[in-house]
C-alpha positions as CSV (number, residue, x, y, z in Angstrom):
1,X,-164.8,82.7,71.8
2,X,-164.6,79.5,73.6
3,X,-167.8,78.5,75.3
4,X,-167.6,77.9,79.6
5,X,-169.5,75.2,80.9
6,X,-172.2,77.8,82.5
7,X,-173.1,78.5,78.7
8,X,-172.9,75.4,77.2
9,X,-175.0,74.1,79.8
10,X,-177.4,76.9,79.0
11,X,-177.4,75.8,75.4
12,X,-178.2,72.6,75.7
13,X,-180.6,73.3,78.4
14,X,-182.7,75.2,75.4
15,X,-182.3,72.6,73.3
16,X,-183.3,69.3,75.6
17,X,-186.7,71.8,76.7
18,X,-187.0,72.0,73.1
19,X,-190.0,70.2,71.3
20,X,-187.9,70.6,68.0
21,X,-185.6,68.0,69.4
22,X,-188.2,65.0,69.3
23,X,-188.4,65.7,65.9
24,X,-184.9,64.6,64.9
25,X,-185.5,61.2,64.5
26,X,-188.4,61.6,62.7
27,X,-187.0,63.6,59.8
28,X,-184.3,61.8,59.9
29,X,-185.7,58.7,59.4
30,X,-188.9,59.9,57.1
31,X,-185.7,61.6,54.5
32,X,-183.8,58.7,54.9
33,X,-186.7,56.1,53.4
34,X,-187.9,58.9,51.4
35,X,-184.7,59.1,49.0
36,X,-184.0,55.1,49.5
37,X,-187.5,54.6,48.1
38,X,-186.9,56.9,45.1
39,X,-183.7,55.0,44.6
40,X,-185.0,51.9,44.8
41,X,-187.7,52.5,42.4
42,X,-186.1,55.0,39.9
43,X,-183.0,52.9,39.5
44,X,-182.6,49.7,41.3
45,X,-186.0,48.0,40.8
46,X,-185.7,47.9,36.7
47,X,-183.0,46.3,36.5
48,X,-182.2,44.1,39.8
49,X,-184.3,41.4,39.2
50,X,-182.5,38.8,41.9
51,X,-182.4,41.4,44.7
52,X,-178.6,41.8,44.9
53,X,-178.1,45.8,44.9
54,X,-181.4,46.1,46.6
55,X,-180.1,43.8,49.2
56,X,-176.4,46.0,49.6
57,X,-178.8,49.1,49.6
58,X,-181.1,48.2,52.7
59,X,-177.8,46.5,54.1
60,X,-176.3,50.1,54.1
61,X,-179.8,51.4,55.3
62,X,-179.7,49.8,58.4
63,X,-176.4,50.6,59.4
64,X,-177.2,54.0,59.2
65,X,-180.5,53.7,61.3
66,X,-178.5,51.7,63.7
67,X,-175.8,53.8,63.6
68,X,-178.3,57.3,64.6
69,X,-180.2,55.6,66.9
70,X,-176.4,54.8,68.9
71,X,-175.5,58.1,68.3
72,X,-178.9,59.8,69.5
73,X,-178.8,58.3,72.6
74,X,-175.2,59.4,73.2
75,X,-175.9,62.7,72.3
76,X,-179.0,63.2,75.0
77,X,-176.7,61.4,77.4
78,X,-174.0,63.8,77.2
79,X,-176.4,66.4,76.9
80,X,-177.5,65.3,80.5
81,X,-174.3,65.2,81.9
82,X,-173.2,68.8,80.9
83,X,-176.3,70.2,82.4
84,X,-176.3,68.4,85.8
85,X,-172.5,69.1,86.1
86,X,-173.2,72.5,85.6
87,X,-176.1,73.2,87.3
88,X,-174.8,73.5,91.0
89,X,-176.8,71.4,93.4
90,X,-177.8,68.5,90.5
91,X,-174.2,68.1,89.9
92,X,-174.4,65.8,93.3
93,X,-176.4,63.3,91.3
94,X,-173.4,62.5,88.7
95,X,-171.4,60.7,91.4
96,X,-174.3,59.3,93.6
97,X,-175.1,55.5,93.3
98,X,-178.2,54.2,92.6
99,X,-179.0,52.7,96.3
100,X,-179.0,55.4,97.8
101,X,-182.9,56.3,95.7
102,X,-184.9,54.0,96.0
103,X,-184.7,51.7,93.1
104,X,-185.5,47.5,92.9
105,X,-183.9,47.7,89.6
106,X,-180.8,48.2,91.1
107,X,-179.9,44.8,93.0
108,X,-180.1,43.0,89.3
109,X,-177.0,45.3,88.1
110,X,-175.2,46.1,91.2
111,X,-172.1,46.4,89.6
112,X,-173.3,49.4,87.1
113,X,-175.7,51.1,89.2
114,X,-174.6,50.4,93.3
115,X,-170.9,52.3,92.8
116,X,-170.0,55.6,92.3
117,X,-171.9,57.6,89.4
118,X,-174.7,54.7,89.5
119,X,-177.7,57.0,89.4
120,X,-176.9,59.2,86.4
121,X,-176.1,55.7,84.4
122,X,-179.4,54.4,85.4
123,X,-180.9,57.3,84.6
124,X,-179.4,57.9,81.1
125,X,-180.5,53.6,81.2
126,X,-184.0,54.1,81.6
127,X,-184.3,57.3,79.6
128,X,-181.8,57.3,76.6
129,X,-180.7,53.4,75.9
130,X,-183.5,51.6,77.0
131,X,-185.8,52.7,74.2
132,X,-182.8,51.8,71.7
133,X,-182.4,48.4,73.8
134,X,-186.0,48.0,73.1
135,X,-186.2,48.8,69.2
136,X,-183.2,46.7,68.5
137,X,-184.4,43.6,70.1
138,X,-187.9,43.8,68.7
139,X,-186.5,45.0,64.9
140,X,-184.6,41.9,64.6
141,X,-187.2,39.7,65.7
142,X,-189.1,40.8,63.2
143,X,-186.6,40.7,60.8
144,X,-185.5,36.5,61.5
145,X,-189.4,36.4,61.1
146,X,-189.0,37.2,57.6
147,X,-186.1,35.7,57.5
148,X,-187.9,32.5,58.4
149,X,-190.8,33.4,55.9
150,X,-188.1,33.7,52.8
151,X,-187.0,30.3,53.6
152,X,-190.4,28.9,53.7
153,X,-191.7,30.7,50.6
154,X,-189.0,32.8,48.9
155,X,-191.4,33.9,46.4
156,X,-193.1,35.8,49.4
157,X,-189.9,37.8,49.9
158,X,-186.3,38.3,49.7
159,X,-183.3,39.1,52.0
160,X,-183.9,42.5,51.3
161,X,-187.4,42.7,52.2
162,X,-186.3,41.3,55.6
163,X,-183.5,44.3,55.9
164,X,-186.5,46.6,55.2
165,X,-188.4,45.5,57.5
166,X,-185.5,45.6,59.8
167,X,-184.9,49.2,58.9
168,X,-188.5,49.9,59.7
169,X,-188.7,48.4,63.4
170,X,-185.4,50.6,64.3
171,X,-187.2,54.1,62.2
172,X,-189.9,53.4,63.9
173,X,-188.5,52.8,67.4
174,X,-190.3,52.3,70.4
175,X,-193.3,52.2,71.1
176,X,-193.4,53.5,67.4
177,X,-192.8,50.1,66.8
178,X,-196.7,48.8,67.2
179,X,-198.0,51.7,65.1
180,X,-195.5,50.4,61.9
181,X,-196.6,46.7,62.5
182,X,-199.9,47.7,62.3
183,X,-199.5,49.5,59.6
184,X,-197.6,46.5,57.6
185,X,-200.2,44.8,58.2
186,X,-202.9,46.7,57.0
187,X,-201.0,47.6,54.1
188,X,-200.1,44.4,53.1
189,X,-203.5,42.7,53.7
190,X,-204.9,45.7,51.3
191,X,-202.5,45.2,48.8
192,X,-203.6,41.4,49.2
193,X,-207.1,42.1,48.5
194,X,-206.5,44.3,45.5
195,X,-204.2,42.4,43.8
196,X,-205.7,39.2,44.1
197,X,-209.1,40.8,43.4
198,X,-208.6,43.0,40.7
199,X,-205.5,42.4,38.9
200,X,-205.8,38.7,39.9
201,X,-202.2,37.7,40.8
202,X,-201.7,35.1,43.2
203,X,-198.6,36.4,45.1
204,X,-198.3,39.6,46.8
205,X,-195.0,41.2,47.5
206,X,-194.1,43.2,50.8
207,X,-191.7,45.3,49.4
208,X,-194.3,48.0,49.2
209,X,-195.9,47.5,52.1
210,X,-193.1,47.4,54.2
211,X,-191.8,50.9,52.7
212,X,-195.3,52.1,53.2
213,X,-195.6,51.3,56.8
214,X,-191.8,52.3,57.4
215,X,-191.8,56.1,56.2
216,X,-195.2,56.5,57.8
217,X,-194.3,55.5,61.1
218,X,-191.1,57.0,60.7
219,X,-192.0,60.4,59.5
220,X,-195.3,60.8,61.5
221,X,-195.2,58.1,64.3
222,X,-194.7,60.7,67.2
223,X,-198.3,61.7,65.8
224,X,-199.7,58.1,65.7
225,X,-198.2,57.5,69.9
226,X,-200.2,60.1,71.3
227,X,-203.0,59.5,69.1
228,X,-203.6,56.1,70.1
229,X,-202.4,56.6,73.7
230,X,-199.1,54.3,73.1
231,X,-197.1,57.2,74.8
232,X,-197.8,55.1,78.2
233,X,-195.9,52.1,76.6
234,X,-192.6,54.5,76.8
235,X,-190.1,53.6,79.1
């Protein structure tokens, strides 16, 4: 029986009040770096000493966790529109520009937000796309960081370090972002101190670290934002 927009609105109604659906990302994500880690270390790491099918692997990894994130934010935006069209008097605000609600953001985009339909595409903006805007732009900072570390130390790390680390700054997302670079951190620095301390190697690699701080903040980040209050960084 084919579904009328009345009921499909009601649907997704249920699922946007849902809690379940913050939780997507995060087992997404936390599966997703769960069986690449188990990969990695049951089959690749033995026996891929230069980094070449570790490399492909994490190259594949991030263009799945760009590709969800893309798709995640479509999904809540269509989501959006279906209920607003539906939902009688809200339906007004898919065809209303943004200056007509008081906005300053506005004048910088006038051509995307001042015509007609401008409110609903600043809206799905600032609640859908602008977290993914946000995650992108710092993940690949990070990652030409260590990008920029390889090339100064490439003992340090490889090109497929950086692609994890890339992987972890979009699993993460924002502000999820601070709780894994935090993490990294502290996970490196006690990896640091134990291997240079007790098994007395010079060099410590961030492959584990990095994996570390990834599926934690991945998996259980939603936890870690409201726990330290970084829910107020959220656009």
């Amino acid at each position: 029986m084919e579904l009328n927009k009345y009921q499909m609105s009601h649907i997704l109604s249920a699922i946007f009040l849902s809690p379940a659906l913050t939780y997507v990302p995060e087992i997404f994500f936390g599966a997703l770096l769960l069986f690449t880690g188990v990969r990695y270390y049951a089959y690749l790491r033995r026996g891929d000493l230069e980094g070449t099918k570790t490399a492909k692997l994490f190259g594949k990894l991030v263009i799945a966790a760009i590709g969800f994130k893309i798709l995640y934010a479509g999904f809540l935006t269509w989501g959006q529109y279906v209920i607003w069209k539906a939902g009688g008097l809200s339906s007004v605000l898919l065809t209303e520009p943004l200056k007509k609600i008081p906005a300053d953001f506005a004048n910088s985009m006038p051509w995307l937000f001042d015509v007609k339909g401008g409110y609903f595409s600043f809206y799905s903006f600032n609640h859908f796309w602008l977290e993914v805007l946000l995650t992108l732009v710092l993940s690949f900072a990070f990652y030409f960081i260590l990008l920029t570390l390889k090339k100064k130390n490439p003992r340090f790390l490889t090109v497929a370090d950086a692609r994890l680390g890339l992987v972890g700054g979009i699993a993460a997302g924002w502000p999820g972002f601070v709780v894994f670079f935090v993490l990294f951190l502290l996970f490196f620095l006690a990896l640091g101190f134990y291997r240079q301390f007790v098994l007395k190697e010079e060099f410590t690699p961030v492959t584990e670290p990095l994996f570390a701080a990834a599926f934690v903040a991945a998996a259980f980040g939603f936890w870690f934002v409201n726990l330290l209050g970084l829910s107020v960084l959220k656009a």
